[in-house]
Z-matrix of the N, CA and C atoms (Angstrom, degrees):
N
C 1 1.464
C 2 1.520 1 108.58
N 3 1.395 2 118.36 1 120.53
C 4 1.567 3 111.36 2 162.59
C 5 0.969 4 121.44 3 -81.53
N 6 1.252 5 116.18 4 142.68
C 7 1.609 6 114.04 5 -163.91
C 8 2.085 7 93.36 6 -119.90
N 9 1.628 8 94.28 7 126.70
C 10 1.687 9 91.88 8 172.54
C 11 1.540 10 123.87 9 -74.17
N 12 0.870 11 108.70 10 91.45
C 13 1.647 12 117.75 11 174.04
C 14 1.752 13 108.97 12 -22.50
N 15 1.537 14 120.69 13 -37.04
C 16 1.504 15 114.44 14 168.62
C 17 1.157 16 113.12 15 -55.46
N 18 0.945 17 120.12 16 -32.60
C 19 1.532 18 107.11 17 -162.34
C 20 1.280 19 118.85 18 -106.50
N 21 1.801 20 126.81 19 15.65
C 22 0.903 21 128.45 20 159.56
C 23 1.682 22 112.16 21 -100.96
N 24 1.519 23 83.43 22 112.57
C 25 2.200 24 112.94 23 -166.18
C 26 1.983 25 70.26 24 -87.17
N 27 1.744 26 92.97 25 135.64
C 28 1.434 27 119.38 26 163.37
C 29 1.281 28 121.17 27 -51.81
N 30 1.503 29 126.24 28 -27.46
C 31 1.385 30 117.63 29 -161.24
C 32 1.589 31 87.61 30 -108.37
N 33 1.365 32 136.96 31 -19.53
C 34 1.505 33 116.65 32 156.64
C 35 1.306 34 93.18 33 120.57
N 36 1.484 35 117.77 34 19.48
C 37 1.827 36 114.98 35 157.78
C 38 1.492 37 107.75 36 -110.18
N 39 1.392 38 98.03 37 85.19
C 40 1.630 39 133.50 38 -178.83
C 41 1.880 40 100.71 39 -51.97
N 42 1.511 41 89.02 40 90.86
C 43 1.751 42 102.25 41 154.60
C 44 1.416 43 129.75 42 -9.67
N 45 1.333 44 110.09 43 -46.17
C 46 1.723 45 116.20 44 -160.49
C 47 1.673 46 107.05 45 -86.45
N 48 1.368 47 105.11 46 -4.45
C 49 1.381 48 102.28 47 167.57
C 50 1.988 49 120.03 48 -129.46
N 51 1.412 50 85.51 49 39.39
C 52 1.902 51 96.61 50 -168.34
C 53 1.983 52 96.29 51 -92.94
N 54 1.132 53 84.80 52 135.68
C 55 1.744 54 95.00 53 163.62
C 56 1.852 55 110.73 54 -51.38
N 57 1.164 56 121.86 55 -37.43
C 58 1.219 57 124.79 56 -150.23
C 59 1.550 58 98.73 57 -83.48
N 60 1.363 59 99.69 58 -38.35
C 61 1.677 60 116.67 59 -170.14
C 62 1.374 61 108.13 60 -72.28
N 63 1.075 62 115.12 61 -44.38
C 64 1.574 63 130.57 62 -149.17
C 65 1.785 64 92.40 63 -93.75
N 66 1.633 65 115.06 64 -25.01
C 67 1.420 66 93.08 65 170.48
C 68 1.547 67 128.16 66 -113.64
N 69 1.597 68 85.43 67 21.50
C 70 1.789 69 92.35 68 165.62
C 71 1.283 70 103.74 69 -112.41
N 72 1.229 71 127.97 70 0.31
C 73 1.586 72 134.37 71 -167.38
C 74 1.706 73 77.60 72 -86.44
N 75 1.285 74 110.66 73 -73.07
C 76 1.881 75 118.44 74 -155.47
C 77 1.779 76 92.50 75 -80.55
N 78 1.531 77 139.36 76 2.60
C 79 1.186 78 125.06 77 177.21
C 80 1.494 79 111.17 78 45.62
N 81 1.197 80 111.96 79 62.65
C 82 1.423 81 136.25 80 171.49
C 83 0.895 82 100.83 81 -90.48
N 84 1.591 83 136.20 82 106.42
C 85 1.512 84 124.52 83 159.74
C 86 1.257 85 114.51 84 -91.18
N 87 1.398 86 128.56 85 -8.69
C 88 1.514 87 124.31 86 166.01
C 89 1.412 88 115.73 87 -52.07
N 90 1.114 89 102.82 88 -32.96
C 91 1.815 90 113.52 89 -165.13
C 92 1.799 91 91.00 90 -99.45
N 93 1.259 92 134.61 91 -41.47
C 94 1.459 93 127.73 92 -168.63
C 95 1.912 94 91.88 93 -75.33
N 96 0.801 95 115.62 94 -11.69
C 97 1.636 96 107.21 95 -177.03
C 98 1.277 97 109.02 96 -76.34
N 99 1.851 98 102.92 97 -42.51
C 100 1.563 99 116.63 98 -178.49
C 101 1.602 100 114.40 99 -63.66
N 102 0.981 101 91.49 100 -42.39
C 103 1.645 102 101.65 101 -173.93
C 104 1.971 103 106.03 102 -76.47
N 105 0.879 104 118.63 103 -2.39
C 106 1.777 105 113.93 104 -177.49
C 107 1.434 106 87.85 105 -97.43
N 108 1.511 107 142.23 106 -9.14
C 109 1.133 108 124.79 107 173.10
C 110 2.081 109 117.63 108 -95.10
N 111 1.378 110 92.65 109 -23.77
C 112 1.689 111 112.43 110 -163.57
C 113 2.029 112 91.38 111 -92.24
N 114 1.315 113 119.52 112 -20.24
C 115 1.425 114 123.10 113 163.97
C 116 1.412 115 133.98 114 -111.23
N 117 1.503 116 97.84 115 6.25
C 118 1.889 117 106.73 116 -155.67
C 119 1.454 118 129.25 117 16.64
N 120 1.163 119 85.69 118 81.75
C 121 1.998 120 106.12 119 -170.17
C 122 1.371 121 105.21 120 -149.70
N 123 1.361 122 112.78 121 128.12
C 124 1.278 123 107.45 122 156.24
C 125 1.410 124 125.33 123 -13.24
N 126 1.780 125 92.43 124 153.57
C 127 2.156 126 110.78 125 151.61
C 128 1.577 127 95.09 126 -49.40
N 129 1.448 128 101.73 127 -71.56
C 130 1.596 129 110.88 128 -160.54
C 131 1.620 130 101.86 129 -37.98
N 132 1.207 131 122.95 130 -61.10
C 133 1.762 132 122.27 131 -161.28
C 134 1.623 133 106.72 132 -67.04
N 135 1.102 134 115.21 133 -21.74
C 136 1.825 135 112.94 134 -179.87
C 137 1.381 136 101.79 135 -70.16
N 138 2.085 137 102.61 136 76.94
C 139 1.488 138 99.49 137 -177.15
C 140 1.431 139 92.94 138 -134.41
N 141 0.990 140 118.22 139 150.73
C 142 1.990 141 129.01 140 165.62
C 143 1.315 142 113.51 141 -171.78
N 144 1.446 143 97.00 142 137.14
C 145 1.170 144 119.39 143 -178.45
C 146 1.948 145 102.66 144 -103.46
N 147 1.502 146 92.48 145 -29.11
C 148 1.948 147 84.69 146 -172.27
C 149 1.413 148 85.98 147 144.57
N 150 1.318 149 111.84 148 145.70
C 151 1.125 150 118.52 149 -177.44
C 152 1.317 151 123.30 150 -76.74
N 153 1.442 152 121.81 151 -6.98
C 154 1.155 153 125.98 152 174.57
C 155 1.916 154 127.00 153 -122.97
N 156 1.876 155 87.45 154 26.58
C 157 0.973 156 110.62 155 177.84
C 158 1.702 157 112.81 156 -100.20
N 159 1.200 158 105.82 157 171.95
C 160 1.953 159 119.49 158 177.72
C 161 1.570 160 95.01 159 -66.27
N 162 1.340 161 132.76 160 5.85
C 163 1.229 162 89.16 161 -178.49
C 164 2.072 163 80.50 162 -162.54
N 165 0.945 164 98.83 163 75.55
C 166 1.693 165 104.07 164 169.61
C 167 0.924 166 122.63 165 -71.42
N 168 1.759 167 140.60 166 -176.14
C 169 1.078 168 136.26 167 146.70
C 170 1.425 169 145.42 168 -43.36
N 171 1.105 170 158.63 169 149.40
C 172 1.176 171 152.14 170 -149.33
C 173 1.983 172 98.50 171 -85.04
N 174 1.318 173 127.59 172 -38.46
C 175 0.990 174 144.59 173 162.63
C 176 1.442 175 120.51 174 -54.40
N 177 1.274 176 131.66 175 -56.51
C 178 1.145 177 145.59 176 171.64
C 179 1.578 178 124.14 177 -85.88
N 180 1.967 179 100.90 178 11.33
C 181 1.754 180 98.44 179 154.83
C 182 1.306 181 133.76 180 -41.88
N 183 1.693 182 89.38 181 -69.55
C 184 1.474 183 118.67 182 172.74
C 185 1.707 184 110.25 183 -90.05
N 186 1.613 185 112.99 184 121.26
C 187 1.776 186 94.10 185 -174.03
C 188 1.834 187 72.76 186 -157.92
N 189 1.601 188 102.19 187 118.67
C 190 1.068 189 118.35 188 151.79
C 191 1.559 190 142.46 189 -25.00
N 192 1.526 191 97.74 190 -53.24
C 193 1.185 192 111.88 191 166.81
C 194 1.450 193 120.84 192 -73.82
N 195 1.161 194 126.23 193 -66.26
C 196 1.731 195 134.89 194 156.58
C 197 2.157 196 103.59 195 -17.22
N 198 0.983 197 121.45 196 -53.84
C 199 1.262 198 149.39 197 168.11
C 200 1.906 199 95.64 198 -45.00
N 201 1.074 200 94.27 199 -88.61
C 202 2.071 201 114.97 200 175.07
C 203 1.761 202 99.33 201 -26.87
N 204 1.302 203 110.44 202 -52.05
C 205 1.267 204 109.12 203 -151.37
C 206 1.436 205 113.50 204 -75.50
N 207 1.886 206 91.33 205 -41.99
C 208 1.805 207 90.60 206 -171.46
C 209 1.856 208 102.51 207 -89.89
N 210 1.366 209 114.64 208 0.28
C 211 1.460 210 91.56 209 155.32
C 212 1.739 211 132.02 210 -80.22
N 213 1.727 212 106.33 211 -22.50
C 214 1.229 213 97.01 212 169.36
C 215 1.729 214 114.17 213 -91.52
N 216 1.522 215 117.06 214 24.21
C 217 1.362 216 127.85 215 177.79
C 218 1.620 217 111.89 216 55.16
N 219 1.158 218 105.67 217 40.37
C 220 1.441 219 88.77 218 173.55
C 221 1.903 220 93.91 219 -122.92
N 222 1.399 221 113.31 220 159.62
C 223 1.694 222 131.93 221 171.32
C 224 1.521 223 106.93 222 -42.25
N 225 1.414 224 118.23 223 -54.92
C 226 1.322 225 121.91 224 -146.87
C 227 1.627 226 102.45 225 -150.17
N 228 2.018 227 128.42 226 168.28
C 229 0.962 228 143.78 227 146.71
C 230 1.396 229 97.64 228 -32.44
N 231 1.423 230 126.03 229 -69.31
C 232 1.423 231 142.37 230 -163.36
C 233 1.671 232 115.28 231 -29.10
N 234 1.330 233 111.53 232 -32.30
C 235 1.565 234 142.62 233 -164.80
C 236 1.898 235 96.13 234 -93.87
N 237 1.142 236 123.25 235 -24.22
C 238 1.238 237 110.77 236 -159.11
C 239 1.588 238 111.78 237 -114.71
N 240 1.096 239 102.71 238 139.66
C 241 2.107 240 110.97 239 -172.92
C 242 1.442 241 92.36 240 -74.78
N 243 1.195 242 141.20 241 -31.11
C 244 1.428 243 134.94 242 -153.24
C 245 1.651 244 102.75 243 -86.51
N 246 1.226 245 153.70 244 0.24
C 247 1.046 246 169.01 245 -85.06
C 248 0.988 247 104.60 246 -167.08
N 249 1.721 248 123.26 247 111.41
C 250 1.182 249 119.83 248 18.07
C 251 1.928 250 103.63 249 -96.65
N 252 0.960 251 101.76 250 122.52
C 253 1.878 252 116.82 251 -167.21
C 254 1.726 253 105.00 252 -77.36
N 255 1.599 254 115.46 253 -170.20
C 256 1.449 255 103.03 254 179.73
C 257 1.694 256 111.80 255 -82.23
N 258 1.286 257 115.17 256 -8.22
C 259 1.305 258 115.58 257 -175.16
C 260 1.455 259 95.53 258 -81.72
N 261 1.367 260 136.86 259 -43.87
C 262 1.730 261 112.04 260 175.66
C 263 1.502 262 106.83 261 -62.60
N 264 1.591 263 116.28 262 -55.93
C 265 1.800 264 113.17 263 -178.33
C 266 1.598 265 98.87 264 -35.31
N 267 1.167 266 140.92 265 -34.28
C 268 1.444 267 122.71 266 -137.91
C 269 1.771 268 86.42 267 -116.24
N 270 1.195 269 131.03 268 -10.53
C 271 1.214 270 130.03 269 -172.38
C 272 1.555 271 110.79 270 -60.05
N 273 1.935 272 99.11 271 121.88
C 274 1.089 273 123.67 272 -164.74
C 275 1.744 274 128.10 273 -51.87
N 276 1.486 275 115.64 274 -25.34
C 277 0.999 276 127.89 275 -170.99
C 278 1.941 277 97.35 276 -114.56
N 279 1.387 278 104.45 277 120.44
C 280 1.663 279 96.86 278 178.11
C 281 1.606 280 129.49 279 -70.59
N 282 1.974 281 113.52 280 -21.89
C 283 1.119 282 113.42 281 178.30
C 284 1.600 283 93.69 282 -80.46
N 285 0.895 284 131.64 283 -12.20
C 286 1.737 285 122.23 284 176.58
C 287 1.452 286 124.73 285 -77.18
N 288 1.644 287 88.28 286 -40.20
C 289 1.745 288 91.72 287 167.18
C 290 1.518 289 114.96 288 -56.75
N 291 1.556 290 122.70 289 -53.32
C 292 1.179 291 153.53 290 166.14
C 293 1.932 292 109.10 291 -11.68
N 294 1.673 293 86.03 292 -73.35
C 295 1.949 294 107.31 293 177.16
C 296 1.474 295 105.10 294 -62.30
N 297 1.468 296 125.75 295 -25.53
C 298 1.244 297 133.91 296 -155.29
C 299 1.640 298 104.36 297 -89.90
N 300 1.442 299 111.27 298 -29.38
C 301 1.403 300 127.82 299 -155.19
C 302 2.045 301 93.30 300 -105.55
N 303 1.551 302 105.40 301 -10.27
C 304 1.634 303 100.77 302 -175.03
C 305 1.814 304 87.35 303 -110.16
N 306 1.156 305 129.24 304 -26.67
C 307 1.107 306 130.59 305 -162.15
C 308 1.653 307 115.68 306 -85.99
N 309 1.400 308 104.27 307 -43.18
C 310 1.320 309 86.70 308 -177.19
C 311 1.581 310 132.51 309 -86.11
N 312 1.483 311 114.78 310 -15.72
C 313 1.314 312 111.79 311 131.32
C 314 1.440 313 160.67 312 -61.82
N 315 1.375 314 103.07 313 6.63
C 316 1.439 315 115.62 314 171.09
C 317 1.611 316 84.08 315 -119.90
N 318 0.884 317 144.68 316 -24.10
C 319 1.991 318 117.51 317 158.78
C 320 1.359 319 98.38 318 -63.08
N 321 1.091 320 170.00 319 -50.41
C 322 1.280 321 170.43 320 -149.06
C 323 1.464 322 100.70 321 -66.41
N 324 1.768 323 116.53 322 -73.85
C 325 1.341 324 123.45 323 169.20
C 326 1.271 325 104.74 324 -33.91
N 327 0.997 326 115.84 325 -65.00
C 328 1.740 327 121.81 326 -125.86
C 329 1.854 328 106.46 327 -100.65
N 330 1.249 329 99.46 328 -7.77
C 331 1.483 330 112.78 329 -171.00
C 332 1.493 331 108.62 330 57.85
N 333 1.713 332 115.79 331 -165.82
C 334 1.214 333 106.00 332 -155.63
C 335 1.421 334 114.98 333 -92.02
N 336 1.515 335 123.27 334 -33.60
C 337 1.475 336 138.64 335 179.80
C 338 1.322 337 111.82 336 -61.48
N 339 1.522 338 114.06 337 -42.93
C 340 1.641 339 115.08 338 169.92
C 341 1.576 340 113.79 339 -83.11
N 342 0.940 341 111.66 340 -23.79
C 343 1.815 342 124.41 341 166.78
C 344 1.931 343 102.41 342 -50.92
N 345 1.017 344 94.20 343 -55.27
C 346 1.557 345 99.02 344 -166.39
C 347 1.644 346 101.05 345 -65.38
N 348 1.813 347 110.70 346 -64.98
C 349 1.169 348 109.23 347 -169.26
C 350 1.532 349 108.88 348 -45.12
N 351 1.187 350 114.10 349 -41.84
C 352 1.587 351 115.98 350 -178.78
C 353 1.364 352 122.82 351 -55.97
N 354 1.278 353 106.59 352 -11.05
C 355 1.536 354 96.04 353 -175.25
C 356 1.965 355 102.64 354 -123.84
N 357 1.601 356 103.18 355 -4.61
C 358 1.727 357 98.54 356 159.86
C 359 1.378 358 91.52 357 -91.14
N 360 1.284 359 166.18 358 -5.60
C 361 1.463 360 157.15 359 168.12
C 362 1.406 361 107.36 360 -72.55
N 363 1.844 362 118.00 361 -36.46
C 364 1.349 363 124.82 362 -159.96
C 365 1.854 364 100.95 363 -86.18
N 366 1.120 365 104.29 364 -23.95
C 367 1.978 366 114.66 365 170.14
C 368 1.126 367 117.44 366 -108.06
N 369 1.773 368 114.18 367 75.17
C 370 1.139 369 132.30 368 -164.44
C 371 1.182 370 104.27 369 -163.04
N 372 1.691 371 118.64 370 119.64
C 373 1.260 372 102.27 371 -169.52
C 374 1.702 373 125.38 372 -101.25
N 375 1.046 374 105.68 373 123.95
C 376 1.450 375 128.75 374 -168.13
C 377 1.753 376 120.17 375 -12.86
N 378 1.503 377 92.82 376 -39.68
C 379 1.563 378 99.41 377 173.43
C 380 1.406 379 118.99 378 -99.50
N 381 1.268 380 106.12 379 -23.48
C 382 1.877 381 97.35 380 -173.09
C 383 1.549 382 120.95 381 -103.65
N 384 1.811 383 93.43 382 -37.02
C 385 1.382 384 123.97 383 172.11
C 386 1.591 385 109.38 384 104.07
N 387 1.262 386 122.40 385 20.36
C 388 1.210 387 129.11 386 -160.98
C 389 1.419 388 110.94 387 -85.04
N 390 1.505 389 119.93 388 137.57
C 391 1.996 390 96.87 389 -165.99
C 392 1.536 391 89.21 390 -89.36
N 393 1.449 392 109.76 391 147.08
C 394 1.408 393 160.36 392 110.77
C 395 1.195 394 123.80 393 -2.65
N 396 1.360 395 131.36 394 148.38
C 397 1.237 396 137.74 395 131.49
C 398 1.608 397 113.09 396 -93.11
N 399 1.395 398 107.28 397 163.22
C 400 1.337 399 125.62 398 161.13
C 401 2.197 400 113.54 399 -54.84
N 402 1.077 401 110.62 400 101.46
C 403 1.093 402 108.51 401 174.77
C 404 1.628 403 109.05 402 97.42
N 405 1.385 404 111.38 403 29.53
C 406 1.702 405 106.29 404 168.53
C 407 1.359 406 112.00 405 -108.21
N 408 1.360 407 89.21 406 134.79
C 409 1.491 408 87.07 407 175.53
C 410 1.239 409 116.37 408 -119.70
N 411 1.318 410 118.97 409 85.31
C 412 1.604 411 129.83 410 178.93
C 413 1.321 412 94.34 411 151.81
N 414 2.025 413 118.95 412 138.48
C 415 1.266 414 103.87 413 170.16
C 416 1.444 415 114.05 414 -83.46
N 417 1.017 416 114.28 415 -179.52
C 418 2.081 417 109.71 416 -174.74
C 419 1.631 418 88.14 417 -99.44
N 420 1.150 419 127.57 418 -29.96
C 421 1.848 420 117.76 419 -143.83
C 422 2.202 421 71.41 420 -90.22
N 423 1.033 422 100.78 421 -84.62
C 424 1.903 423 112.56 422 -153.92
C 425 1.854 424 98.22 423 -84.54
N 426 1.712 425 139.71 424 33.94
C 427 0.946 426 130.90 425 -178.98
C 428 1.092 427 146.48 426 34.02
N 429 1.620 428 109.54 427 2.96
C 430 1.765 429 124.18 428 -164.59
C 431 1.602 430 111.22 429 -74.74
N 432 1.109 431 136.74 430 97.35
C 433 1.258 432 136.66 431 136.13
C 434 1.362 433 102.31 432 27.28
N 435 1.382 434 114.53 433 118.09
C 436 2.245 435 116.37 434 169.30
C 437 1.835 436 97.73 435 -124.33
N 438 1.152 437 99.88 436 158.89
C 439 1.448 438 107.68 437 136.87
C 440 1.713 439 111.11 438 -151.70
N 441 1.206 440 96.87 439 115.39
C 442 1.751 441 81.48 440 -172.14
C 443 1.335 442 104.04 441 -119.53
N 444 1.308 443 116.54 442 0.51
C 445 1.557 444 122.67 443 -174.25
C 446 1.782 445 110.66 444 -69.10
């Protein structure tokens, strides 16, 4: 499996399964409409490439942690003894701290290739198999009720 190096975000909310990513990747404007209200941002700004790409989210320009990481040179939280530091405690959004606080110890275990697969397996919905984003709750293809967060 190749794994895209963009889309592994340092603090361990893995890109390849983000609402933001996944609907500028597929140019979903049903979903970029939804999301300019749940971020107050423009059509235009509901853009990502990956957080560790040329062209991230408008949110994840400036990110403390991303910042934290590549001064002590390491890829990820996953890499670091200090963990979880005041920049996860202080992390602005609580279901993020939450994914952040289950995630970066199972990248640790699991290294990075099974890290990833594990978390496109974990946004998948149970009955149809349809991928997910991080934080949906309902599948779009078969309507079933999720919580996988």
């Amino acid at each position: 499996m190749a794994v895209n190096k963009e889309l592994l975000a340092p603090c361990g909310l893995y890109c390849g399964v983000c609402s933001i990513y996944l609907a500028h990747r597929d140019n979903n404007v049903k979903v970029k409409e939804k999301l300019t209200g749940v971020y107050g941002v423009s059509l235009e700004e509901v853009q990502c490439e990956g957080c560790l790409s040329a062209n991230p989210f408008v949110y994840c320009r400036s990110c403390a942690i991303k910042d934290s990481v590549k001064e002590k040179g390491y890829e990820g939280c996953h890499q670091c003894d200090e963990f979880p530091c005041e920049h996860i405690d202080n992390f602005a959004i609580p279901i993020g701290k939450k994914l952040i606080l289950r995630a970066i110890p199972q990248w640790r275990e699991m290294g990075t290739e099974a890290w990833v697969k594990a978390e496109e397996d974990r946004y998948k919905c149970p009955e149809c198999g349809y991928a997910l984003f991080r934080g949906a709750k309902r599948c779009r293809e078969c309507k079933t009720e999720v919580d996988l967060d």
